[in-house]
N, C-alpha and C positions, 0 to 999 in steps of 0.2 A: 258340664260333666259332673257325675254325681262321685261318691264313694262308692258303690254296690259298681257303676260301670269299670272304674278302674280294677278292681278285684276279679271280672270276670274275661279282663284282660289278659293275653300270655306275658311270658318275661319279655320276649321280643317285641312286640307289639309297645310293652312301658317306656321298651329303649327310645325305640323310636321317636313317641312322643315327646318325652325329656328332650334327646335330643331337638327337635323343630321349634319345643319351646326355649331351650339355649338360643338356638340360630335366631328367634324373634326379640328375644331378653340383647343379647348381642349388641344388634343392629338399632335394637330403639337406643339405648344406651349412646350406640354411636350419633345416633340423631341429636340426641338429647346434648352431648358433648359439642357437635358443632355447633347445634342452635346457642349453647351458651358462649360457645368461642366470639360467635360472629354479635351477640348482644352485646357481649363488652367491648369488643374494638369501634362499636357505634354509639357507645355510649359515650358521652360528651362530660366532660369536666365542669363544675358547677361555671359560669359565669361570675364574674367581677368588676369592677374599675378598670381592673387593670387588663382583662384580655375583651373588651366592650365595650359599648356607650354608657353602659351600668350606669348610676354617679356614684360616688364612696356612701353616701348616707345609705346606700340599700345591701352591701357588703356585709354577711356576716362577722363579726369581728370577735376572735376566739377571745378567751383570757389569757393575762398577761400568766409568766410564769410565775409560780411561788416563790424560785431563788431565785430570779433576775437580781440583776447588779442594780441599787438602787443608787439615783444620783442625787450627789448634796445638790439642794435648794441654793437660788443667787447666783452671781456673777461667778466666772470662775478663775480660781486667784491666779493672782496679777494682773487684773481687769482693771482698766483706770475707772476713778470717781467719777461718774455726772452726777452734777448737780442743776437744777433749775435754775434757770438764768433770769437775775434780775431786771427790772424790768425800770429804761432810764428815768421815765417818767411816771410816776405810781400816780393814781387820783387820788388818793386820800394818803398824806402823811402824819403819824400821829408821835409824839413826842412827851416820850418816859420819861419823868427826871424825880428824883427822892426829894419828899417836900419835909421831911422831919428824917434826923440825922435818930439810927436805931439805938447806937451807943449811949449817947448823951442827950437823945431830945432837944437837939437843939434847930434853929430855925436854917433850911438849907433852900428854902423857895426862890432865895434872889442870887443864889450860885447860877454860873454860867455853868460850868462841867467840861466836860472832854465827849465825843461821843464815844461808846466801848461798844456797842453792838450792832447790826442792822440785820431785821426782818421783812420779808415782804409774803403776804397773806393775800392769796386769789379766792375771792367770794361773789356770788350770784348775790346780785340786789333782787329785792322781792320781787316777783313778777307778777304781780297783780296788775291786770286790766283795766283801763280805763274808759270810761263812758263819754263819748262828747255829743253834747246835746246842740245840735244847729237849729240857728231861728231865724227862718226867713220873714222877712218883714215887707210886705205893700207899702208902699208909700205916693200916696197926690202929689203929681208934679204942681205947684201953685202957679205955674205960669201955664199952661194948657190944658191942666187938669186931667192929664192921663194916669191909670196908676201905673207903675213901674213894681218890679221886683229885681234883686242882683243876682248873678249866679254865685255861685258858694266857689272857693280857691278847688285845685286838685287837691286831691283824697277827702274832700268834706263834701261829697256831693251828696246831692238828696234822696236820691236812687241807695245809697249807700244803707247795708245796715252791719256790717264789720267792714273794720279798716281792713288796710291794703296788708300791711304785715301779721296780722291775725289769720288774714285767707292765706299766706302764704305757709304760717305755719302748720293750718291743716293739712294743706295737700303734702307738706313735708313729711307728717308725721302719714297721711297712707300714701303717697308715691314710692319716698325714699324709707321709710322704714317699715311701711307693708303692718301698718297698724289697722285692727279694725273698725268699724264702726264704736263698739263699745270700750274699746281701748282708746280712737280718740279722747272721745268724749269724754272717759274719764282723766286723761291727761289734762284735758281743757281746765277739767271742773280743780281739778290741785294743783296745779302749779299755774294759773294764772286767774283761778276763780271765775271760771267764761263757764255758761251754761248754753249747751248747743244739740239740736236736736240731730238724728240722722238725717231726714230732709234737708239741714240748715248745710249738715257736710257732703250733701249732695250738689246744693245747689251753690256754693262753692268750687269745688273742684269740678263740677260737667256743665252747670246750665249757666247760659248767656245772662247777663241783665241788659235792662227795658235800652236805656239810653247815656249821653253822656261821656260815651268812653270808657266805660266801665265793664269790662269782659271778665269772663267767668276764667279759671287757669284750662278747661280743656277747648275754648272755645277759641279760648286768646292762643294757647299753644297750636292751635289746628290752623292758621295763620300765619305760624312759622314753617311749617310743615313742607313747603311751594319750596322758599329758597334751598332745606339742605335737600329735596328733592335731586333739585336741581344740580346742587353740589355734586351731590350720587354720582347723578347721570355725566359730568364733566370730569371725574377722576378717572387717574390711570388705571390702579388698582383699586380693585374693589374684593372683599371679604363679605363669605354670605353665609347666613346657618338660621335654621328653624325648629323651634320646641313647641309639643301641644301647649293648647290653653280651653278654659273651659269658660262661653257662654253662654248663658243662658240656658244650661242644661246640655247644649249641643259641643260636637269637639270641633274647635276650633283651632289657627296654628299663627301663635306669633314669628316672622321675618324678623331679619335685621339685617339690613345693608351696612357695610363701613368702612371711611376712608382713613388716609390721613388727618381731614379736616372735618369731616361731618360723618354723623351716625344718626340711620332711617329706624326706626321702628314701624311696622303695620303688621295687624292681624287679621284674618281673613278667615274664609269660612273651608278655604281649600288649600291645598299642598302641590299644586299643580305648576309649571312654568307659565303655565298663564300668569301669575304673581309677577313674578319677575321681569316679564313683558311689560304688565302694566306700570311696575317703578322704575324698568330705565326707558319705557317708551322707541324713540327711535334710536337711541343712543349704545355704543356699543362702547363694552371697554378693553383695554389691552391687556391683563389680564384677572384673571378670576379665580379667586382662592375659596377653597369650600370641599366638601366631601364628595364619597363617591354617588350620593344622591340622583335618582336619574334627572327631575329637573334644574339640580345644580351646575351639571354638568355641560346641560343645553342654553348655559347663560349666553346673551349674545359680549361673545369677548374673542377676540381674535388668538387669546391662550389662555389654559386652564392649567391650576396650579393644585395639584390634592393637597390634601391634610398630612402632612407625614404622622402625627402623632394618630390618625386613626387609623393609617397605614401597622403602624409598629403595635396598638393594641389588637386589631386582625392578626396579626402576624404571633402574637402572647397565646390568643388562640388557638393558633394552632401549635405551637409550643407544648402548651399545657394538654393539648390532645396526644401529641407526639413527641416524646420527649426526649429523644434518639436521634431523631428528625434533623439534618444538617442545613439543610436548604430553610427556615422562617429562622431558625437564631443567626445565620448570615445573613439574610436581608435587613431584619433587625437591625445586627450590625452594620451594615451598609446605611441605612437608613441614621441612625444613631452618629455618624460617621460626617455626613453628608451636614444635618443638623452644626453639629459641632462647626464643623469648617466655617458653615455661616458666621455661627456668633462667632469665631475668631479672625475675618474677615479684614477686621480696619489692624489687627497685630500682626498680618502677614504682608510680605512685599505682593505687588500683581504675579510679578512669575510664579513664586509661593503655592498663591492661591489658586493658579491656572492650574502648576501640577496636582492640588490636591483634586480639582475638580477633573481632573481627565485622569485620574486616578480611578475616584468615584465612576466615573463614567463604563469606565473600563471593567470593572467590577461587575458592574452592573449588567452592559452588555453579558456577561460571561455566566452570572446567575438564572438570568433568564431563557438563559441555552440550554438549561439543563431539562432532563426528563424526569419526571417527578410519578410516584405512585399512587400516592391518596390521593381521595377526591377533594378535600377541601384543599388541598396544595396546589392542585389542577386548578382551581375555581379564583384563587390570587392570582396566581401564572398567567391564566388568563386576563385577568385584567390588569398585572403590571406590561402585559405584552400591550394594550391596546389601547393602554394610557402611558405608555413608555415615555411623550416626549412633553407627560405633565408632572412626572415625580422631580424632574432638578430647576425645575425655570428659576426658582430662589436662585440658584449657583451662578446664573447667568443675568441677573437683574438685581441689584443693591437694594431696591424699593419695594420688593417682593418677599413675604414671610413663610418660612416650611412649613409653618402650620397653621392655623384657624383659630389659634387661642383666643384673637381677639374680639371676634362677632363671639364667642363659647362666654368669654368675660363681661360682653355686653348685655345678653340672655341672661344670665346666670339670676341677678335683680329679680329681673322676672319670672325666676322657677320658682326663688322662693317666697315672692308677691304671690303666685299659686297657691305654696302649698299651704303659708297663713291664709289668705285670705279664701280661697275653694274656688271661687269662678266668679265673671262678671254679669251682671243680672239681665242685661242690654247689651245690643252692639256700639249704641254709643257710646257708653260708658266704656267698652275695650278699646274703640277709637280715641279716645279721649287722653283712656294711660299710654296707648303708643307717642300719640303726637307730645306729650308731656315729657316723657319718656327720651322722642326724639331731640328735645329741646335742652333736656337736662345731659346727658349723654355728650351731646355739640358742644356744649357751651365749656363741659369740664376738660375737652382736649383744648380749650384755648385758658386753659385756668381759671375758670370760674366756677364758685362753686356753689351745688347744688340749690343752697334756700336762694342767693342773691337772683340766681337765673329765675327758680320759682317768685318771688317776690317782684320782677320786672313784668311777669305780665300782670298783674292786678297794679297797676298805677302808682302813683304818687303816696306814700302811707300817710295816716290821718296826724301820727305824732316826728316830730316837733308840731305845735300848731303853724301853721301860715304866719308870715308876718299882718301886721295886723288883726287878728283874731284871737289875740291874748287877753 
């Protein structure tokens, strides 16, 4: 509609229009006001650590305040003294005594003295590498005239081109400390003067050697792998949780199974229960702690234990969505509650402890009774309704954990073996750090630690030499 139409419009006729154009202005307005009502009540609160799987490292972390209370540095007073405890038997004692008297020059070399102080000094001896060169020698039996050769003692084998405690320390420095290639190596080259290529820390840490006895650490640890299998598959409880991993370009998902007494590492190419079939086999256990995962859930275990703390971060969720919301800060709480009782468990009498769990219990029934509105409150409802008699088994079994911390704390190694090193080049090479992995892991719930476990599978080490061989 132009200017010259409206002009040859009457008064009546303007009204009108104005008017239909109000009634359209109106109603879109109104449109417009719902559509914005209903964006915001759907729009979701950023995600975190704390209401998600998130991990902290990917959390925005704002600035501190400009007046924050700054706190004094050091102990805080009336904090007792430690001191470094000396050590009863030092290896090197060294003994100050004034051999010329300052005042008068006079001779004090054959004074016995009094002692007036004592020091003791922790220092690294040089670590430079040593080279041992083996010479096998032929020799003519003179009575049958055959020749003969001797085998060389353990760690001096011939097959041998670093010792035993040298491979161990590679694979220490990329297992346990997720160093890379070029970072080995240059560790090697300064602090022990070892010149080592990436192949040499390949073939090392993955590949077999010829003969002898002499196994490589993924080959020798892939050998351990059978017995805490087995273990796995004979515990009560069992704990289970899975993180991506990357090889070979492809996404791949490292497991982790773990007991009281042994911890399984394997990576696989799928996320499926099929996994889990294939590392407990026929074996079922009594029960199974892990997330709401769908194949975790389908563990063979005759009971299933959730995560409470993934429970209570779902639940922040929804929190942070609804902040009014009566029903997720009491589950929370119930949750929170439930936790607590555990750890105080061995400071309560039985009856104590009974009432606090038919407390808990009771609570609990009575939350879930409720009628709820949102949809994501409906979507936990539901499935605390239908995992009801997996939230408390902890309450009811001493040897059972509310939460999954400890498969989460055995992974953990391994996110950030990821995120230094980016992915594995091969599958065997990912095979190689689980079974490694699983070796080192076992060994530290019986107190042992990491390089000794590393260092047992490459053999006998080449230093001290053998007797005889000096």
């Amino acid at each position: 509609m132009t200017q010259d139409d409206l002009a040859q419009m009457s008064r009546e006729e303007l009204i009108d229009l104005v008017l239909a154009q109000f009634g359209q202005i109106t109603k879109l307005q109104a449109d417009f006001e719902a559509m914005k009502l209903k964006l915001e009540k759907g729009k979701k609160p950023p995600t975190n650590s704390g209401n998600s799987s998130q991990p902290p490292s990917r959390d925005q972390k704002p600035n501190a305040p400009k007046d924050r209370r700054k706190h004094r540095h050091g102990p805080p007073h009336g904090h007792p003294k430690y001191e470094r405890e000396m050590v009863a038997e030092p290896d090197h004692v060294v003994e100050i005594k004034p051999q010329v008297c300052e005042a008068c020059q006079g001779d004090m070399s054959k004074e016995s003295g009094s002692l007036a102080d004592v020091n003791q000094i922790t220092e690294l001896p040089e670590a430079k590498a040593e080279v041992i060169e083996v010479r096998q020698y032929e020799v003519k039996c003179p009575c049958c005239g055959k020749n003969q050769t001797a085998e060389p003692p353990a760690g001096l084998e011939m097959e041998r081109t670093f010792g035993a405690r040298l491979e161990a320390t590679v694979v220490y420095f990329r297992q346990e400390q997720h160093m890379s290639y070029v970072r080995t190596e240059a560790a090697l080259r300064d602090l022990h003067a070892v010149k080592i290529s990436p192949g040499g820390i390949d073939k090392i840490t993955l590949a077999p050697a010829a003969s002898a006895g002499v196994q490589r650490g993924g080959q020798q640890a892939g050998q351990q792998v059978e017995p805490i299998q087995n273990e796995i598959q004979q515990s009560k409880v069992i704990h289970s949780d899975e993180t991506g991993s990357r090889v070979d370009g492809q996404n791949w998902w490292q497991w982790v199974f773990c007991s009281a007494t042994a911890v399984l590492h394997v990576i696989r190419s799928n996320r499926s229960v099929d996994v889990i079939k294939d590392v407990m086999a026929d074996a079922t256990a009594e029960v199974w702690v892990s997330d709401c995962y769908s194949a975790q859930v389908k563990a063979p275990s005759s009971e299933l234990q959730l995560c409470l703390a993934h429970q209570v971060r779902n639940l922040q969720a929804l929190v942070d969505l609804y902040p009014a919301s009566f029903w997720p800060r009491a589950m929370q709480a119930m949750f929170r509650s439930a936790i607590h009782s555990y750890n105080q468990r061995d400071h309560l009498s039985p009856p104590e402890f009974q009432t606090q769990v038919q407390r808990i219990e009771r609570i609990s029934d009575w939350l879930l009774k409720r009628t709820l509105e949102q949809r994501e409150a409906k979507r936990l409802l539901k499935r605390y309704l239908k995992y009801r008699n997996c939230l408390f088994v902890f309450l009811h079994r001493s040897d059972v954990s509310p939460t999954n911390n400890v498969s989460e704390r055995n992974l953990r190694p391994s996110v950030v073996h990821r995120k230094v090193i980016g992915c594995f080049r091969s599958g065997w090479g990912a095979r190689a750090y689980a079974a490694i992995a699983s070796v080192i892991d076992t060994a530290e719930l019986n107190g042992i630690s990491p390089f000794t476990t590393i260092q047992s599978l490459f053999g006998t080490p080449s230093l001290p030499l053998p007797s005889g061989c000096e």
